[in-house]
C-alpha positions, 0 to 999 in steps of 0.5 A, a space after each residue: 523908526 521911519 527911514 524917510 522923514 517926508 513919508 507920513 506915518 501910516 498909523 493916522 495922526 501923530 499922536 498915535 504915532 507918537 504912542 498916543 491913544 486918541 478918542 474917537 471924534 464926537 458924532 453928534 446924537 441928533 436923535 438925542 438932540 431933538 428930544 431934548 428939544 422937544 422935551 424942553 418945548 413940552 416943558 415950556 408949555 406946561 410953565 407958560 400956559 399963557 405964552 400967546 398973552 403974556 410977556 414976562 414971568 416971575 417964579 420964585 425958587 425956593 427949597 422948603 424955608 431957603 429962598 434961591 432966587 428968582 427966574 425970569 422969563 422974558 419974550 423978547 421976539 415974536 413971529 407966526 412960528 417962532 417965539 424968543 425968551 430971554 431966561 435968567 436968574 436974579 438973586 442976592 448973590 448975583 454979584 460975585 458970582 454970573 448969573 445964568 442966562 439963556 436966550 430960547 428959541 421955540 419953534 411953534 411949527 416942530 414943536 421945539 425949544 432950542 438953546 440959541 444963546 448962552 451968557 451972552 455967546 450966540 451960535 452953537 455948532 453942533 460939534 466942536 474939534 477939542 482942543 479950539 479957541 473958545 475951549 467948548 466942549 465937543 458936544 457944547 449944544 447938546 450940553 446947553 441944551 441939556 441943562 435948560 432941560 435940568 433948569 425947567 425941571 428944577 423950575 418945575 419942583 421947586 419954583 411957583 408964581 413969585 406974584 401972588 394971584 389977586 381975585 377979582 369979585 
C-alpha cells in the first residue's frame, strides 16, 4: 500500500491501480473511415442513377412474398460539390417502433458519402471517451456509417422502384 496518499500511483489510472484491467483508448481507423465513405458514394450512385434530376425516391423492400417497408430517399440541399439526402423508412409498424432515419452528405469533389445526421442527432465525432453522457459508442461514426453501407446493400438486393415505370408511345 502506498505510504503517502497525495502521491499518484505510478501504475497510470485508478482502475489499474484498483487491480482493474482497461481497454486501450479507441484509435479511429481513418483508412477504414473513408472507404466506407467511399463505398457508400459508390453505392448511392449506382441507386440514383439520376440524382442531378431527381429529388425524391421510393423503393420498395421486399423479401420474396413479404412487403417490409418502403425507403425514401429524399435531396434536401444542393450545391456545386455537395448534395444532402434525407433517408428513412416508412412502414405499417412504424408506430410502436422508431423508424431509421439518416441525413447523407456527398461530397461530389472526393467522391464520399458521410452519415452526418442520425434519428435526428447531428455532429459525430470521431471517437468518443466510453462511458459519456449520451452513451455513444467509442467508435459511433464508424458505426453509422457502416450501417448506411448494411442499409444500401440491403437496398440493393432486396429493394426495386416502388412506381412503377409508365412508357410513353
Amino acid at each position: 500500500m502506498n505510504s503517502n496518499p497525495d502521491k499518484k500511483p505510478a501504475f497510470g489510472n485508478w482502475q489499474q491501480h484498483n487491480g482493474w484491467r482497461t481497454k486501450p483508448n479507441y484509435a479511429v481507423d481513418l483508412k477504414k473511415q473513408m472507404a466506407e465513405c467511399e463505398a457508400n458514394y459508390l453505392r448511392l450512385l449506382k441507386l440514383l442513377p439520376d440524382l442531378d434530376e431527381s429529388e425524391q425516391w421510393h423503393f420498395a423492400v421486399s423479401d420474396e412474398s413479404l412487403h417490409l417497408g418502403e425507403l425514401v430517399i429524399k435531396v434536401t440541399e444542393r450545391s456545386k460539390y455537395t448534395t444532402l439526402i434525407r433517408i428513412f423508412q416508412k412502414d405499417s409498424w412504424g408506430h410502436w417502433l422508431s423508424q431509421p432515419e439518416l441525413s447523407v452528405r456527398l461530397y461530389h469533389d472526393a467522391r464520399m458519402a458521410e452519415v452526418v445526421g442520425y434519428q435526428k442527432q447531428r455532429h459525430f465525432d470521431g471517437r468518443y471517451l466510453y462511458p459519456n453522457d449520451k452513451m455513444r459508442q467509442p467508435d459511433e461514426k464508424l458505426q453509422i456509417n457502416l450501417f448506411l453501407g448494411e442499409w444500401l446493400a440491403h437496398l440493393q438486393q432486396y429493394g426495386h422502384i416502388a412506381k412503377p415505370v409508365s412508357f410513353s408511345y
